[in-house]
C-alpha positions as CSV (number, residue, x, y, z in Angstrom):
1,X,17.5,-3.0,-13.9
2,X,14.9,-2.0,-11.1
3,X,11.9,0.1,-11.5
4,X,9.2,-0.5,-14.1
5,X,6.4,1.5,-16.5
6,X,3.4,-0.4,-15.7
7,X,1.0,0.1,-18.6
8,X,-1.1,-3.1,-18.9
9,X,-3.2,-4.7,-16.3
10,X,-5.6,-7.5,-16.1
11,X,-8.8,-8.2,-13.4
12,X,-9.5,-11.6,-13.0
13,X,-13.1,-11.5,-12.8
14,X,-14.2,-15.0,-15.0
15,X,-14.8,-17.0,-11.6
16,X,-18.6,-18.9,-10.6
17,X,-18.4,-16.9,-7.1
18,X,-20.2,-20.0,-5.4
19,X,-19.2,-18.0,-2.3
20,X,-21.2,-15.7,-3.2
21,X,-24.4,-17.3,-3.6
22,X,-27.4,-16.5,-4.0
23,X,-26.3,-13.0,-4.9
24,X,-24.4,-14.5,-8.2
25,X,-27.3,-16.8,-9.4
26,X,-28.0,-14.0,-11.4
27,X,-25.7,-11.9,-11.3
28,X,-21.8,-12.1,-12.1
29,X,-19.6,-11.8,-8.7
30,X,-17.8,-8.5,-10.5
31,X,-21.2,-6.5,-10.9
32,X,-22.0,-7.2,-7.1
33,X,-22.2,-3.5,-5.5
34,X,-20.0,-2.5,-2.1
35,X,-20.9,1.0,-1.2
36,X,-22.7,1.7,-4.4
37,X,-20.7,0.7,-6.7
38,X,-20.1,-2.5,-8.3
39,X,-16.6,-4.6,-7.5
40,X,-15.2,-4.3,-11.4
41,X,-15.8,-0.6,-10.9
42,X,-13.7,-0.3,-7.9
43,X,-11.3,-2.1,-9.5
44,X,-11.0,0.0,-12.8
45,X,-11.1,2.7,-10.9
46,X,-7.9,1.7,-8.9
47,X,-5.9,0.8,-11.4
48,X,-6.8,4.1,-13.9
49,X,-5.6,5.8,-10.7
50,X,-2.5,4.4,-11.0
51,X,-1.9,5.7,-14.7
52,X,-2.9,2.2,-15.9
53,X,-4.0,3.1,-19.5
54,X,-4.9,-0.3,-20.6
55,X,-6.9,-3.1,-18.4
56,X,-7.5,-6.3,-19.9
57,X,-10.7,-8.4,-18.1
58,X,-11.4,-11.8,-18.3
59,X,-15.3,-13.4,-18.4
60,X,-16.9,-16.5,-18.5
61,X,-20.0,-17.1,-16.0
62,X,-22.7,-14.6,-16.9
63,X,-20.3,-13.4,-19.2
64,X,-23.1,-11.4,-21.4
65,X,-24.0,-9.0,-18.1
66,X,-20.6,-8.5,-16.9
67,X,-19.3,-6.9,-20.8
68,X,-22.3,-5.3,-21.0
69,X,-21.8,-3.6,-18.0
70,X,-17.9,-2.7,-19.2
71,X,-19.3,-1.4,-22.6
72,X,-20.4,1.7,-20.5
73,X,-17.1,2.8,-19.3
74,X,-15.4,5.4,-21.2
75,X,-11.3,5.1,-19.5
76,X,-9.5,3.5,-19.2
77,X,-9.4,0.6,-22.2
78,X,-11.1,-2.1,-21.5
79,X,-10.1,-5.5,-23.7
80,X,-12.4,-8.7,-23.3
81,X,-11.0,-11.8,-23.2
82,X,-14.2,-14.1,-22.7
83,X,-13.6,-18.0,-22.1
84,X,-15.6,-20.8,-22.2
85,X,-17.3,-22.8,-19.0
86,X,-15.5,-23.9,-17.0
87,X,-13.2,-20.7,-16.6
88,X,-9.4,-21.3,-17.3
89,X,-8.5,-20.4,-13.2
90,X,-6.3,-17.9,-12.7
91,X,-3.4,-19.2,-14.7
92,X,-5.3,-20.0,-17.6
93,X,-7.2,-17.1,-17.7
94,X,-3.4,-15.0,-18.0
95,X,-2.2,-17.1,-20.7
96,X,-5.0,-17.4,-23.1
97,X,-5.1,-13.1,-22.3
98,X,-1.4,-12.6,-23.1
99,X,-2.3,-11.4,-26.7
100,X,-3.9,-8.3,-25.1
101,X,-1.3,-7.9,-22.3
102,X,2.1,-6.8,-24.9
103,X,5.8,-7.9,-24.1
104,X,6.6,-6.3,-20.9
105,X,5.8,-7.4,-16.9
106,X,2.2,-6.7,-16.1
107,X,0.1,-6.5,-13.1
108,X,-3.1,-9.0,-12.8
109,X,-5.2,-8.8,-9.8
110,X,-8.3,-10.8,-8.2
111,X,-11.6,-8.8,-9.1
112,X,-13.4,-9.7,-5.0
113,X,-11.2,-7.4,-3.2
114,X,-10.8,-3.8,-2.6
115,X,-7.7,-1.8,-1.4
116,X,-8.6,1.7,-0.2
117,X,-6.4,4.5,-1.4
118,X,-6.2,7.5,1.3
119,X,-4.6,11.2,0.5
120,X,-1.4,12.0,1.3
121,X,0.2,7.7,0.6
122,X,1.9,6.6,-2.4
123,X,-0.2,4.3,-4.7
124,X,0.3,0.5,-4.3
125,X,0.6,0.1,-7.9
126,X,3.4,2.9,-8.1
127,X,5.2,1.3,-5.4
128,X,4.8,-2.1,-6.8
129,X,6.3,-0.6,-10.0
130,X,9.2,1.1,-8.3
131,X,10.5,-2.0,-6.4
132,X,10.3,-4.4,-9.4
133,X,13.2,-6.0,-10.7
134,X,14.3,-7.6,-14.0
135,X,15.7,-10.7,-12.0
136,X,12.6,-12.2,-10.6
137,X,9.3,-13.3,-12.6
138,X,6.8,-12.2,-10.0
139,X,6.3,-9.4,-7.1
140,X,3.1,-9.9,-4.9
141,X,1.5,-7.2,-2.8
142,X,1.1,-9.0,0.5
143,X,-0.8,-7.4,3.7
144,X,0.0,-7.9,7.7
145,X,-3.1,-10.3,8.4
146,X,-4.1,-7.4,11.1
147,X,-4.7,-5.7,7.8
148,X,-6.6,-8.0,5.7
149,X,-9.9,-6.9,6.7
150,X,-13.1,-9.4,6.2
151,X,-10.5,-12.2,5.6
152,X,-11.0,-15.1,8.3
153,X,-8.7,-17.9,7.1
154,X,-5.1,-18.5,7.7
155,X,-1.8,-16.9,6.4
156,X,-0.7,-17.5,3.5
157,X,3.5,-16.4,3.3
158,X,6.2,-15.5,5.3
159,X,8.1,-12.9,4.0
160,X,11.8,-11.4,5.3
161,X,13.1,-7.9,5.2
162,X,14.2,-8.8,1.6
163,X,10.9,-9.8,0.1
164,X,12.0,-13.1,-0.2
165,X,8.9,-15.6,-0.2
166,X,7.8,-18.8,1.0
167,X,5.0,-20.8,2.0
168,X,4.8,-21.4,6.3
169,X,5.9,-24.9,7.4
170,X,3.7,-27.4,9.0
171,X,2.2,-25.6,12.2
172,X,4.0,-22.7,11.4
173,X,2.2,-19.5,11.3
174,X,2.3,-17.6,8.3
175,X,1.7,-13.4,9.4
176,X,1.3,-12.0,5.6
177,X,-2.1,-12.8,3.3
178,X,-1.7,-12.2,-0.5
179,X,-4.1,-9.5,-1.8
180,X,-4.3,-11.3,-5.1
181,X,-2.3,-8.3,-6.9
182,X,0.7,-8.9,-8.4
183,X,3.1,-8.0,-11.4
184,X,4.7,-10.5,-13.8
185,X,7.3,-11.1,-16.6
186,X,5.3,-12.7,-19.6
187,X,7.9,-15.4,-20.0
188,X,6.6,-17.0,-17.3
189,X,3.8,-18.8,-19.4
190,X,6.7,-20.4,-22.4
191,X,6.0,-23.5,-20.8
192,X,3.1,-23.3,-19.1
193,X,0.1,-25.7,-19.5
194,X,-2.7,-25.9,-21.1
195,X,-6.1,-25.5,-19.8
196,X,-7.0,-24.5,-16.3
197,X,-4.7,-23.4,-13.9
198,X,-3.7,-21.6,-11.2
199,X,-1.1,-18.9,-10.6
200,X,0.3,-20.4,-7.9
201,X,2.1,-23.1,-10.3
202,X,4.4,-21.2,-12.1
203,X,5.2,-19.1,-8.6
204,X,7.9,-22.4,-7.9
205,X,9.5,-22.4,-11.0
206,X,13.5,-23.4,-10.1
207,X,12.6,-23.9,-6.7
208,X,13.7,-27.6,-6.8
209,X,14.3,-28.3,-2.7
210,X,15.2,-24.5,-1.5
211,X,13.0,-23.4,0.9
212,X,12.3,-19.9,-0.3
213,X,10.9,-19.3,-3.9
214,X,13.7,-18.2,-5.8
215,X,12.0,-16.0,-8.7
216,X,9.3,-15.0,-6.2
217,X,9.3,-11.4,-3.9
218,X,6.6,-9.9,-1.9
219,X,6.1,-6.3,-1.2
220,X,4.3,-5.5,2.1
221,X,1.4,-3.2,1.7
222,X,0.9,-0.5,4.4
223,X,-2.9,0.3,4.2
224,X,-5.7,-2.0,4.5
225,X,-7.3,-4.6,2.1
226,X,-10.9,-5.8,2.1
227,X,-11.8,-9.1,0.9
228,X,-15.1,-9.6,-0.6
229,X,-14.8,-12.6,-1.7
230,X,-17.7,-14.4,0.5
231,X,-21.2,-12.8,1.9
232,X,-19.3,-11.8,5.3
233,X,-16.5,-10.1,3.5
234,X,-19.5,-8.4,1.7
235,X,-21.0,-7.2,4.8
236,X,-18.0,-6.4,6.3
237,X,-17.1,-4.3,3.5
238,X,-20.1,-2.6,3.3
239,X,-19.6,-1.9,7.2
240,X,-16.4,-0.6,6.8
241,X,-17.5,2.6,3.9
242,X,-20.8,3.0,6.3
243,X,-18.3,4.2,8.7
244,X,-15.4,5.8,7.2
245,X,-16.4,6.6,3.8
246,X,-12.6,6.9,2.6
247,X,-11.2,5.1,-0.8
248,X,-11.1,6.2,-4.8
């Protein structure tokens, strides 16, 4: 079966941001504003444009501000799902949420980015949702690294005409950057560990020796993505709505 009825979403937004210092000495990484408005919002905002009706957020550094600051939104459902210090990572931060995220794939997404949504294009969520499938356990929105705007490192997957995934080889140049959005079965935590971890573990699950992950696709967004993740995404995002005031 293809296709899917995303109703359940989490934001990962329980990290220190040390990048982001000395803006988060104080202040949670999710509250820090681009264009007015603070990252979690833009986030929220996103996914309740996408019909989302319940978004599940993580917290753990500063946690008190950030759920304070979530208290005041009215839509969509917001669920809390605090940890202690040190955060759980990304993977960690999923599986001790799962309780709040029902039976059925889900999407998750980093809360220091920002994807711009302009009239007249086909949500990424929606399309996300339309080329899911029953027989893989994850589908990552990936950008063209032309696109990944305020993003300086290297690439992170190379991805074929099928959305089949895999990480570049040694020297080899990988064109797509993940945009830390994704969808994912729940099953994919039975056997996952405890504590702190990242997503990327369970993303090789029956890999063994194949080259390509096997329960891995990508889907290759077509707009562009900011990264504010570090002060000179921050300024380069803040750039970029000075000029072209254009998103939610």
């Amino acid at each position: 079966m293809s296709g899917l009825v995303l109703t359940h979403a989490m934001i990962l937004a329980a990290g220190l941001g040390t990048r982001m210092r000395p803006l988060t000495l104080e202040l949670p990484k999710p509250l820090i504003s681009v264009a007015g408005k603070a990252l979690i919002d833009w986030n929220i905002d996103w996914l309740a444009s996408a019909g989302i009706d319940e978004v599940v957020v993580n917290s753990s550094y500063l946690a008190d501000k950030l759920e304070a600051h979530l208290a005041t939104r009215r839509a969509p459902r917001i669920h809390l799902s605090r940890e202690g210090a040190p955060p759980l990572e990304t993977g960690g931060g999923v599986k001790k949420a799962l309780p709040l995220l029902g039976t059925q794939p889900f999407l998750t997404m980093n809360s220091d980015a920002i994807l711009p949504l302009h009239e007249g294009t086909a949500h990424p969520v929606h399309k996300l949702a339309q080329a899911w499938d029953d027989d893989i356990d994850f589908l990552l929105l990936v950008v063209p690294r032309a696109q990944a705007i305020g993003w300086e490192g290297n690439g992170d997957f190379v991805v074929d005409d099928a959305g089949r995934t895999r990480r570049p080889g040694a020297g080899e140049d990988a064109p797509y950057i993940f945009t830390g959005v994704e969808i994912m079965h729940p099953c994919v935590f039975a056997d996952a560990p405890d504590g702190a971890f990242s997503l990327s573990k369970l993303w090789g699950r029956g890999q063994g020796d194949a080259l390509w992950l096997p329960r891995v696709r990508a889907l290759v967004h077509s707009g562009p993505w900011l990264n504010v993740g570090d002060l000179q995404g921050l300024a380069v995002a803040e750039r970029y709505y000075g000029v072209a005031a254009t998103g939610i």
